[in-house]
N, C-alpha and C positions, 0 to 999 in steps of 0.2 A: 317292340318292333324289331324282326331281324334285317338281317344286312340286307337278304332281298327285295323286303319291303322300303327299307330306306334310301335305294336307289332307285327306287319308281316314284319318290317322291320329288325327285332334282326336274326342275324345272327349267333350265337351264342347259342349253348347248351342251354337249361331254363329247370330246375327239378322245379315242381309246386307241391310243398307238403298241404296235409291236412291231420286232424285226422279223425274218425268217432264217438268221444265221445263228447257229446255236453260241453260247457266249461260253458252255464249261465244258473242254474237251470231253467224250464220252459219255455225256449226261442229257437226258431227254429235257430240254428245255420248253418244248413246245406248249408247254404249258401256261404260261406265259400271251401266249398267244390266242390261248384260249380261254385264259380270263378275263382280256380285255374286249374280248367278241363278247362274251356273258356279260359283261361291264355295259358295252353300249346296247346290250338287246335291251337290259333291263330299264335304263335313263330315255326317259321319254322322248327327246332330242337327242339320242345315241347316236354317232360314228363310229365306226372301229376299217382302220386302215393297216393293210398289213408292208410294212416295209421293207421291199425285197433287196436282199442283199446286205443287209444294215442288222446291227446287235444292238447293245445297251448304248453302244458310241456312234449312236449317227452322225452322220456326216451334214454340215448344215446347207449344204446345196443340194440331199436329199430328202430333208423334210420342210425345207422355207416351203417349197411348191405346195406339200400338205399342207403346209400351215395356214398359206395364202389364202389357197382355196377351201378351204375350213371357215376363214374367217368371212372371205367374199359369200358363202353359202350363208354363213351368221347374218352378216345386213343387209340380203335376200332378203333374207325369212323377217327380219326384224322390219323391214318396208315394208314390204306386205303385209304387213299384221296392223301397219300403223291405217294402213288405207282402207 
């Protein structure tokens, strides 16, 4: 099974975070950013949130709000499912 396929098997919630601030002077990082997008396309419950402003050291008053609302969507969805 490749890595493709192994991530279409997660059955489970996946939040695929990145920054949009490059982290290594003169170096195209954005790549980064664009694994984590291919990350959440592929996991059947995929999120991918881009966080602007933020590198590898976010800041935890800019991603608690993520994380909140990531989780409040998670038992959302996990109610609904029960009913």
């Amino acid at each position: 099974m490749c890595r493709k396929e192994r991530l279409e098997t997660i059955a489970v919630p996946v939040l695929a975070l990145s920054g949009d601030v490059e982290m290594l002077p003169g170096v195209n990082t954005s790549f980064f950013a664009k694994a984590a997008e291919a990350i959440a396309n592929r996991v059947q419950y995929g999120t991918f949130r881009l966080i602007s402003g933020q590198n590898h050291e976010v800041k935890a008053e800019v991603i608690a709000p993520v994380l909140s609302r990531f989780y409040g969507d998670y038992r959302r969805h996990e109610r609904a499912g029960r009913q």
